[in-house]
LUMFI-443318 format. One record per residue (C-alpha): x, y, z. Coordinates in steps of 0.02 Angstrom, whole numbers, padded with zeros to 5 digits, always signed. Layout:
XYZ;...
//
This chain:
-00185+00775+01390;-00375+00763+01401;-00423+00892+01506;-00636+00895+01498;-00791+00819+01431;-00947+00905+01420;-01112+00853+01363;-01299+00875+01392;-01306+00692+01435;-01202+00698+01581;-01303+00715+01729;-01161+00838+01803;-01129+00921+01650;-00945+00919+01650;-00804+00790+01693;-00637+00844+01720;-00492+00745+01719;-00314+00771+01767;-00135+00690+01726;-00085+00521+01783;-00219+00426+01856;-00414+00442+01815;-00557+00333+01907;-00727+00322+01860;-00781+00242+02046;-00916+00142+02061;-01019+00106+02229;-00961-00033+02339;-01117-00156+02272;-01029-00189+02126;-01190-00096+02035;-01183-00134+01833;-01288-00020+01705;-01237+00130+01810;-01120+00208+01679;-00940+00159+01697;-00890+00077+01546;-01010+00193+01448;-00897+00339+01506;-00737+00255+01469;-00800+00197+01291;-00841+00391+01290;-00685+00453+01319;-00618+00323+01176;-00749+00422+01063;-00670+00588+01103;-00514+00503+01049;-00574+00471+00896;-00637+00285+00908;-00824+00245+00850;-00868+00086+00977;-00962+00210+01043;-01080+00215+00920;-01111+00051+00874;-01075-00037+01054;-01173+00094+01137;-01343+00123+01028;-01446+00099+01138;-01384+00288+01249;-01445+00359+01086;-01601+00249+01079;-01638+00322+01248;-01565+00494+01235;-01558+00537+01042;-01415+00593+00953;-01289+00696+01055;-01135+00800+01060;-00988+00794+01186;-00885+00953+01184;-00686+00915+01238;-00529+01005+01271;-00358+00950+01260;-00208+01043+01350;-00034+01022+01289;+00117+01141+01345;-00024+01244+01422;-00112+01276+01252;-00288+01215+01269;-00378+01138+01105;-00574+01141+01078;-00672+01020+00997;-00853+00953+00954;-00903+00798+00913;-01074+00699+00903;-01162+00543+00873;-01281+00590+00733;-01105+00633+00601;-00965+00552+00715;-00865+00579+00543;-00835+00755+00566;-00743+00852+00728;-00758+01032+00739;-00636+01148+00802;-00718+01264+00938;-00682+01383+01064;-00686+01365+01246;-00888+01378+01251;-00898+01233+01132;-00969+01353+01021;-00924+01247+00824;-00790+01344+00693;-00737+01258+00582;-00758+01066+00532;-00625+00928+00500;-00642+00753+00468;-00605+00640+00600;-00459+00583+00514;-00393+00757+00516;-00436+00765+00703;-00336+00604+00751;-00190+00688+00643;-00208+00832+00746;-00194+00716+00891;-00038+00638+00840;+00075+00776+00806;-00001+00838+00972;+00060+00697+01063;+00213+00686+00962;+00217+00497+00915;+00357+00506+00815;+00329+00359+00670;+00287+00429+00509;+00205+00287+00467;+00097+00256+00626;-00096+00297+00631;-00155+00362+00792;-00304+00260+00805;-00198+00112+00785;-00074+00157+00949;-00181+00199+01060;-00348+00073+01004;-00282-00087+01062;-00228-00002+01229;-00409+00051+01242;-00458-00106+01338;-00662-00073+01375;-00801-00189+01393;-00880-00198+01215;-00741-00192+01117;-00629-00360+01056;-00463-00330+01132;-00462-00430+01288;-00389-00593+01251;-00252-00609+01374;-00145-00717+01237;-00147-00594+01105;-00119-00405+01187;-00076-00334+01026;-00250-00389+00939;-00367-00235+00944;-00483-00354+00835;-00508-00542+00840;-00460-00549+00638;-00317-00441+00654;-00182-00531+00561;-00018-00577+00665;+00102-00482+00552;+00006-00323+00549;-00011-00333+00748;+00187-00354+00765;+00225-00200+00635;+00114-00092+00720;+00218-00124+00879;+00368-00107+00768;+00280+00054+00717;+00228+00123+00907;+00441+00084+00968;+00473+00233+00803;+00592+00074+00734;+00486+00047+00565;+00593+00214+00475;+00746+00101+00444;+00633-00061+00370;+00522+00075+00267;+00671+00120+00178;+00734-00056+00143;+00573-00116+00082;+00561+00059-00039;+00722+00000-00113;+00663-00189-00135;+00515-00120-00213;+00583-00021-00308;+00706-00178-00395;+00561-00279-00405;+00465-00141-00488;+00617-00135-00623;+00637-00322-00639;+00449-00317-00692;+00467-00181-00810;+00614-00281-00897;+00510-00445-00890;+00357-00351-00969;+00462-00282-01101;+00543-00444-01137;+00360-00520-01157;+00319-00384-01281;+00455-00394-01367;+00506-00240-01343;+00708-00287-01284;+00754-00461-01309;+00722-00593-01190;+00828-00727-01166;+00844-00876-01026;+01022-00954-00975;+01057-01071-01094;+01021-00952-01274;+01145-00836-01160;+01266-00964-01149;+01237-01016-01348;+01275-00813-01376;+01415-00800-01281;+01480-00957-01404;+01414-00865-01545;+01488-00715-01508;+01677-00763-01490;+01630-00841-01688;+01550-00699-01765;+01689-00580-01678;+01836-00691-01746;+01754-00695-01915;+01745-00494-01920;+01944-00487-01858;+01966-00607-01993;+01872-00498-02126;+01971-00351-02060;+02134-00417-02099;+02078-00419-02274;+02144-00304-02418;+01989-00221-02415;+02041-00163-02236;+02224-00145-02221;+02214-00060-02053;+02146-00200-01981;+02009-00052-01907;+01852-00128-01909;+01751+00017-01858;+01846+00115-01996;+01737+00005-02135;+01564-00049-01998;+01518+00087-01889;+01332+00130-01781;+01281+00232-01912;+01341+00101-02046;+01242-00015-01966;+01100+00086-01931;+01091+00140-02121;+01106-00036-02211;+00974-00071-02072;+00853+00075-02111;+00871+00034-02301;+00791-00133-02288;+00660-00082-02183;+00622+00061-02325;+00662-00085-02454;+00521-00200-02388;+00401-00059-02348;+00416-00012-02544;+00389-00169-02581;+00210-00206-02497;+00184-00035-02570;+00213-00109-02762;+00100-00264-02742;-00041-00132-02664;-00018-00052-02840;-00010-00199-02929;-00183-00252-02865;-00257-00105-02896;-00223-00070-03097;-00271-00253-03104;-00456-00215-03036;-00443-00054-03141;-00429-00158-03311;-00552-00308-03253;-00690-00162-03232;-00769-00190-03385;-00972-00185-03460;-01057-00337-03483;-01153-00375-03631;-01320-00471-03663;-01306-00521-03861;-01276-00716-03834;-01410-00720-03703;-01549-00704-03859;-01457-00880-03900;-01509-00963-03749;-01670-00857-03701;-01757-00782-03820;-01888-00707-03737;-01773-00625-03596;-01819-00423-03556;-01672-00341-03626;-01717-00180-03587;-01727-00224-03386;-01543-00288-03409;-01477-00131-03488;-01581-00024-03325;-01481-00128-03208;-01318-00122-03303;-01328+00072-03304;-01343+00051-03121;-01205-00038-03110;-01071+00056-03221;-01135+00201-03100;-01056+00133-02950;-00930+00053-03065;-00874+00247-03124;-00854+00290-02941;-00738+00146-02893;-00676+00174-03028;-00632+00324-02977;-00596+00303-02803;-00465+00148-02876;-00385+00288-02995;-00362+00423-02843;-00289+00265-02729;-00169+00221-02887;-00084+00395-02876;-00077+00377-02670;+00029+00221-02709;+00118+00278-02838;+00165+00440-02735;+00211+00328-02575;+00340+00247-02680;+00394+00383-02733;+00428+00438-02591;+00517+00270-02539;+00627+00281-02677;+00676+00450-02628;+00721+00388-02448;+00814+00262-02498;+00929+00359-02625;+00958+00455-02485;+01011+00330-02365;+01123+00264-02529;+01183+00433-02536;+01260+00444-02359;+01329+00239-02373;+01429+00316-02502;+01467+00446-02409;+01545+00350-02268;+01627+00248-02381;+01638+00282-02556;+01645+00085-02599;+01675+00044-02757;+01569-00118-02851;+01699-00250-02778;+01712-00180-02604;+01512-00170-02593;+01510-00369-02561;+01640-00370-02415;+01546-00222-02353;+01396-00312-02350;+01478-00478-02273;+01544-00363-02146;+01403-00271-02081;+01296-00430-02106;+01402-00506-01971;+01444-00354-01864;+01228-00323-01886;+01230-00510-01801;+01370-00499-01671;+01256-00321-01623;+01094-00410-01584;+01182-00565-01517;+01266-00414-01381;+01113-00334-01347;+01031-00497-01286;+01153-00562-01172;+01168-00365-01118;+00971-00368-01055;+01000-00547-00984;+01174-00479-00866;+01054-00322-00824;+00895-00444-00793;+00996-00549-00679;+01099-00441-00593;+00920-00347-00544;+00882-00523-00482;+01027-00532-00380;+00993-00385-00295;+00817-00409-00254;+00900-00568-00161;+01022-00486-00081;+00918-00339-00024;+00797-00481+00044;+00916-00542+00145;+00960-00384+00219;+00795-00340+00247;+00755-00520+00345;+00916-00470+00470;+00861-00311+00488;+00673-00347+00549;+00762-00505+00659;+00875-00363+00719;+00734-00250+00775;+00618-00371+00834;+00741-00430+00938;+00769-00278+01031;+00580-00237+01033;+00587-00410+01097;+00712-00391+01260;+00660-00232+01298;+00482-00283+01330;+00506-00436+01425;+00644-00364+01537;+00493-00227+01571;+00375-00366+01599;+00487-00427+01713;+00512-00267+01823;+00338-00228+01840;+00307-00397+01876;+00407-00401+02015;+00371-00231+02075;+00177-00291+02087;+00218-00462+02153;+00302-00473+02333;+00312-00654+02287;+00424-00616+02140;+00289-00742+02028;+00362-00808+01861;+00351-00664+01741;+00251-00649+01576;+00343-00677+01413;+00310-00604+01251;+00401-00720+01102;+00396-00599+00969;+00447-00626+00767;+00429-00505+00613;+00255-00635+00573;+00190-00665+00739;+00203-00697+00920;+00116-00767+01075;+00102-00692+01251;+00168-00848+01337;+00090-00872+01526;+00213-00976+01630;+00173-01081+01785;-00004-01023+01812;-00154-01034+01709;-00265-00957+01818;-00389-00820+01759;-00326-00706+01873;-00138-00730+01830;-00173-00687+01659;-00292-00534+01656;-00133-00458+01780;-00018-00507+01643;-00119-00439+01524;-00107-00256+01643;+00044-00277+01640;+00097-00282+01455;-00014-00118+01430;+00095-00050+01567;+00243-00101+01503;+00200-00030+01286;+00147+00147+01400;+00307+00176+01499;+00446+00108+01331;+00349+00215+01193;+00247+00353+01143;+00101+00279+01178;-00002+00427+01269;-00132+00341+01375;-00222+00183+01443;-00400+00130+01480;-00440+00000+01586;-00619-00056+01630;-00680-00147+01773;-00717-00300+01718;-00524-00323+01692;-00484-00306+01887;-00629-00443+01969;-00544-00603+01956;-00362-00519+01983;-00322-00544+02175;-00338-00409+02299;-00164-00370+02345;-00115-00377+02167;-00249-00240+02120;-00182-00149+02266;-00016-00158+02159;-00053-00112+02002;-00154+00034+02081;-00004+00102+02152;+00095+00066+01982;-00042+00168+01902;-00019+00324+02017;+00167+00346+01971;+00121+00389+01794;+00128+00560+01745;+00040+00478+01569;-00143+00457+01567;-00227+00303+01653;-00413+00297+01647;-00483+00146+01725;-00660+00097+01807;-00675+00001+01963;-00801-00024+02117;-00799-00102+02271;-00649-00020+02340;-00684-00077+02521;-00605-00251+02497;-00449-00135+02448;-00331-00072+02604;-00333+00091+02659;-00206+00172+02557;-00274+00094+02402;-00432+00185+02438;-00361+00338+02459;-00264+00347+02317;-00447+00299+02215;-00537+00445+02320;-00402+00560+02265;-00392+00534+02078;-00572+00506+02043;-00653+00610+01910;-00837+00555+01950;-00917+00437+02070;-01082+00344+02014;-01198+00228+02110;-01373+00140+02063;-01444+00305+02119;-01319+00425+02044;-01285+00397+01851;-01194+00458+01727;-01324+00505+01613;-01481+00607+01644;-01613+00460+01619;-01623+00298+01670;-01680+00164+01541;-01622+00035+01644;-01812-00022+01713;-01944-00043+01563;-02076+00034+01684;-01984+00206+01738;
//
């Protein structure tokens, strides 16, 4: 729990708060600009939020940048900490003095915070449980019809998983949505092959004109294999993988020596075209041309000429080596057909029929193979949607009934009257906070109360703030209420209020008792007063 704030801004130094409830009183005028929802926003800060620093600029327009040192107790271990206005990224560690040791980054600090309080989600931020619960004047999370906003453009879906998230119910749909992701992820690596041609992509109808082709080509191998060429009628005797991958190899070597030969080709034709021109018939036609200036340029000319020349030769004997080389590879892939086989000069067409067709039926397999894996990926991906849909129904729905039948009990507990109950109509996507039988403003900043009430006593959550402006158009017996709801948590409750003489007696009391400072227009919370231009 939060256990102290110090700061040189506070005109009494130090605040100390306690467990369960925590009032910052005002007087009984109802004084504003006397530092109530400044402290709350403060302790929100110390928390880790940052309104303070942009809702509240103008405390360090009047007071420059400051520091706030804090101390959290848990299991009767106190924590240390410093943080200010001037780097509100960083927290430092400190020791009871407020004396800094080492720095973290906020995010670090909030972290710290929610192992501390042990929220249990893996997946929940700590900023994000406890910001929207946070309700202080300055910050955009008081619409009555949508509690689980902490911002105006918060989308609907996010708002209902972090709930999902703050009930520690998110585990089971984390792992769900891993292994959806994680099918979708494959059927896009198989489509992105497919596309570059890298397996073989097929849609329905080629897989059905396979499957066709398939039961042909395989009844036209059996056929071959009942041949004399295959008395066994063992077709993998004759057309193996290795059969297959050999006649396949030797083509490809085949057609690479090939491009290789034409190269060649090309080249001793350019070799024999290089040849020196000559200038005797041009005396026919002009007499008086500069022979001399010819011959200059011509030597020029067989220069570069005897260096492509060259260049041509030393590319001949590349080529010439490459196929070579080819030739060599391909004996050798001759070599271990014959090896396999032995095939004599008749066999070697049935050999070649064969394979050509078992080399057909392969491919042919190998499609429809990628297409079964493709869709059964597909059918997965729908099933595991499915599953995924029940299971977020299944969980919201719980969420769901456990929440209202707690709206219901506090509601009921704070209204002698037993008034209709607030609703909360909750989906995976969205929701609404649904008001019944009363529209007044009252009515709905108590039912708004009440929900934060009702998150803090089903989950983790660790504390609530409530400002002031919250409680002035909520009737007086039902502030008496809520008061006394508030004092039977052992949880945190910081709230602001003032006025507390239209309150009965033991309503009073209670706010005497659990008040952790009292301010007035002539005792503030902070050391100067900026409210009057002139002082």
């Amino acid at each position: 729990m939060l256990e102290r704030i110090k700061s040189a801004i506070f005109a009494e130094g130090v605040i100390d708060f306690h467990e369960g409830l925590n009032v910052v009183l005002g007087d009984n005028k109802g004084s504003n600009s006397i530092g109530k929802s400044t402290l709350l926003m403060i302790v929100d800060f110390v928390f880790g939020g940052n309104t303070y620093i942009s809702h509240n600029s103008d405390v360090v327009a009047n007071l420059e940048h400051h520091e706030f040192g804090f101390t959290f107790k848990f299991n009767k271990t106190k924590y240390h900490f410093v943080r200010g206005t001037e780097n509100p990224d960083a927290v430092f560690k400190s020791n009871n003095k407020y004396e800094k040791l080492k720095e973290i980054k906020v995010n670090d600090f909030t972290k710290e915070l929610k192992n501390l309080y042990e929220l249990e989600s893996d997946q929940l931020n700590f900023r994000t449980a406890v910001s929207t619960y946070s309700r202080v004047w300055g910050k955009e999370n008081n619409n009555v019809k949508k509690p689980l906003h902490s911002f105006a453009q918060d989308k609907f879906n996010q708002t209902v998983t972090n709930l999902i998230k703050l009930f520690n119910k998110y585990n089971a749909i984390e792992l769900q949505d891993k292994e959806l992701k994680r099918l979708e992820d494959q059927r896009q690596v198989l489509n992105k092959a497919g596309t570059y041609k890298l397996i073989p992509k097929i849609n329905k109808t080629k897989f059905n004109k396979n499957i066709k082709e398939i039961e042909s080509l395989t009844k036209d191998i059996e056929r071959l294999g009942k041949s004399a060429y295959s008395p066994s009628g063992d077709i993998s005797e004759i057309v193996s993988d290795e059969m297959i991958s050999l006649r396949e190899m030797k083509k490809k070597l085949i057609d690479e020596r090939e491009y290789y030969i034409s190269r060649l080709n090309r080249t001793t034709r350019t070799i024999k075209n290089s040849a020196g021109a000559g200038f005797e018939n041009l005396f026919e036609f002009f007499p008086n041309v500069n022979v001399e200036k010819l011959q200059n340029i011509e030597s020029f000319h067989q220069g570069i000429s005897s260096i492509l020349s060259d260049e041509l030769e030393n590319a001949k004997k590349e080529l010439a080596s490459k196929i070579d080389e080819l030739e060599q590879e391909i004996n050798k892939v001759i070599e271990k057909q014959e090896q396999l086989l032995n095939p004599d000069e008749e066999l070697n067409v049935f050999i070649d029929s064969l394979i050509e067709l078992s080399s057909g039926l392969k491919s042919l397999q190998l499609e429809n193979q990628y297409y079964r894996k493709l869709s059964g990926i597909k059918g997965d991906i729908d099933t595991k949607k499915g599953e995924l849909e029940e299971l977020k129904e299944k969980i919201v729905e719980e969420i769901n009934k456990a929440i209202n039948t707690k709206l219901k009990e506090i509601n009921d507990l704070i209204h002698e009257d037993k008034r209709t109950a607030p609703q909360l109509n909750l989906t995976y996507s969205k929701y609404d906070y649904e008001i019944v039988d009363n529209t007044g403003t009252g009515k709905a900043y108590t039912n708004l109360l009440i929900f934060d009430l009702a998150i803090l006593t089903l989950t983790k959550l660790p504390f609530i703030i409530h400002d002031s402006f919250l409680f002035k158009n909520i009737e007086k017996e039902t502030v008496e209420q809520i008061i006394n709801f508030y004092n039977t948590m052992s949880k945190q409750v910081f709230i602001a209020i003032d006025i507390i003489d239209l309150y009965n007696k033991e309503t009073q009391k209670i706010l005497e008792e659990k008040k952790v400072i009292q301010l007035s227009k002539g005792k503030l919370l902070t050391i100067k007063d900026w409210r009057d231009s002139e002082k």
